[in-house]
C-alpha positions as CSV (number, residue, x, y, z in Angstrom):
1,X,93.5,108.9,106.6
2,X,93.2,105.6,107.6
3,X,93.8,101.5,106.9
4,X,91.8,98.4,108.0
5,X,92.1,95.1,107.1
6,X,88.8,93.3,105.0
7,X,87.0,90.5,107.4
8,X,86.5,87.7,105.2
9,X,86.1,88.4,101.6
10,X,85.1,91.9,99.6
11,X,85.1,91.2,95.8
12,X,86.2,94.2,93.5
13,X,82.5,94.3,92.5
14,X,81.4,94.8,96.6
15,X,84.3,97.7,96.5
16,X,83.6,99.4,93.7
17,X,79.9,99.2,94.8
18,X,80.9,100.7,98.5
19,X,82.9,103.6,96.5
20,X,79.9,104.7,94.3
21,X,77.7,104.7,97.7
22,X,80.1,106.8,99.5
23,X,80.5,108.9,96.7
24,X,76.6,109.7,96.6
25,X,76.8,110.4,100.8
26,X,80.2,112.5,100.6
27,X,78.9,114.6,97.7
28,X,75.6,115.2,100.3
29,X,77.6,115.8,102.9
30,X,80.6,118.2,101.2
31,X,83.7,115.5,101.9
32,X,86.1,114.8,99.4
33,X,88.4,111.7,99.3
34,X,90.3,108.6,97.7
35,X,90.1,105.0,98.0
36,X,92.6,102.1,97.5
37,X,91.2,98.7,97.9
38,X,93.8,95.9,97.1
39,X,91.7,92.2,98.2
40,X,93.0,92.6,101.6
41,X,93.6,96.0,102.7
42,X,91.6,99.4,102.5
43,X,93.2,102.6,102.4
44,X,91.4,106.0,102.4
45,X,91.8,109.3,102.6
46,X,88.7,111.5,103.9
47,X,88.6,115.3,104.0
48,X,85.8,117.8,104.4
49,X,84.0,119.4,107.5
50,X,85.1,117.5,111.1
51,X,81.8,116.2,112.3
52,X,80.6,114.4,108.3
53,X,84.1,113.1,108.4
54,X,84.3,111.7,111.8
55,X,80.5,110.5,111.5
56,X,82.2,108.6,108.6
57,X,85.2,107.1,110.3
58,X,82.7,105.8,113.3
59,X,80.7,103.7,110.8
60,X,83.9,102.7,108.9
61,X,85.0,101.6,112.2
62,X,81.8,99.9,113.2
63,X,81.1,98.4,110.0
64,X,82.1,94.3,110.0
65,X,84.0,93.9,106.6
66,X,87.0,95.9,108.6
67,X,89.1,95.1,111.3
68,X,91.9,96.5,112.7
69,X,91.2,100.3,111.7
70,X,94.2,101.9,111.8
71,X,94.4,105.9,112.2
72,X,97.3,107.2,110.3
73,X,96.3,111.1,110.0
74,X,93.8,112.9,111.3
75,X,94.3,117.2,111.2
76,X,93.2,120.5,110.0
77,X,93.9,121.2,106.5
78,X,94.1,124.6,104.6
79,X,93.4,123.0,101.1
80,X,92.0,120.0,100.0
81,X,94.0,117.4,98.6
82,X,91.7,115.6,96.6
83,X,89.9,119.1,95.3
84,X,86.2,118.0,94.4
85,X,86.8,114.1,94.0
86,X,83.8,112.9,96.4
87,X,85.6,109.6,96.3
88,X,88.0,109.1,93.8
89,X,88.4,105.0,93.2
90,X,90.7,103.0,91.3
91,X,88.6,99.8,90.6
92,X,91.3,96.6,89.7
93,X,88.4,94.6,87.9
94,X,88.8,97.6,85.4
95,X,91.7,99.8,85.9
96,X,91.6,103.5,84.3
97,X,94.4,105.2,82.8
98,X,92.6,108.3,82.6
99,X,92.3,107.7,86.6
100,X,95.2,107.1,87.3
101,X,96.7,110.2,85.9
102,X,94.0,111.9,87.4
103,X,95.1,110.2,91.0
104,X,98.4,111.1,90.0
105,X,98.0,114.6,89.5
106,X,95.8,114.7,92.8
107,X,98.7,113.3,95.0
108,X,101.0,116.0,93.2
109,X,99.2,118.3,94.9
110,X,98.7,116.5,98.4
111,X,101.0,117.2,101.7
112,X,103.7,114.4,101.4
113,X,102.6,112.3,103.9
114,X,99.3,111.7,102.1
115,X,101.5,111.1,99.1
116,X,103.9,109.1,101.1
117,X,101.4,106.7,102.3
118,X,99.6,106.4,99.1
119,X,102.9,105.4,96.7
120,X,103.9,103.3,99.3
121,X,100.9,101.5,98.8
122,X,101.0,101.6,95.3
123,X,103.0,98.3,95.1
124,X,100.6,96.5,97.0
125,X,97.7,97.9,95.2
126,X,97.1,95.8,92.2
127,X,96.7,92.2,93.2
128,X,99.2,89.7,91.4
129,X,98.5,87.4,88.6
């Protein structure tokens, strides 16, 4: 799990467009995950076998719309969280009920410090009017 900030400007379109690539990869590569993208901040959650997801992380963390990649978790798990979701997005340009009781019932499920950092993002999620 991790959380960056966005170098200059990445447009709900450019996100949801990042998600549905990394969904196509993680399926390829077996790794399961969610994505919160708020204008400023990413937050994700990666899970799957060690070297797809750190080959991930590395180009996360060399890729130029983030800075200040932030680690929050990183350890074995016996379960996934985030069951078969290769990358489970909630896009703000078009925001999904069905989703989010979907995300809901995914972080039911997760440890509670994947939960804890997701709902305490939650508030900063959804940019304001």
């Amino acid at each position: 799990m991790y959380i960056s900030t966005v170098t200059g400007t990445v447009t709900p379109q450019e996100c949801a467009a990042i998600a549905h690539a990394s969904a196509i990869r993680n399926r390829r590569d077996d790794v399961t995950g969610l994505l919160l993208f708020n204008s400023r901040r990413f937050l994700q959650v990666l899970e799957g076998p060690k070297d797809a997801v750190e080959n991930i992380f590395a180009r996360i963390h060399g890729d130029s719309r983030h800075r200040g990649v932030v680690k929050l978790r990183e350890g074995m798990i016996d379960t996934r969280e985030f069951g078969r979701w290769a990358m489970a997005y909630d896009d703000p340009l078009r925001p999904s009920d069905s989703l989010k009781d979907v995300v809901a019932a995914l972080l039911a499920s997760a440890g509670p410090s994947t939960r804890a950092h997701f709902l305490g993002s939650a508030e900063l999620h959804r940019p304001t009017a």
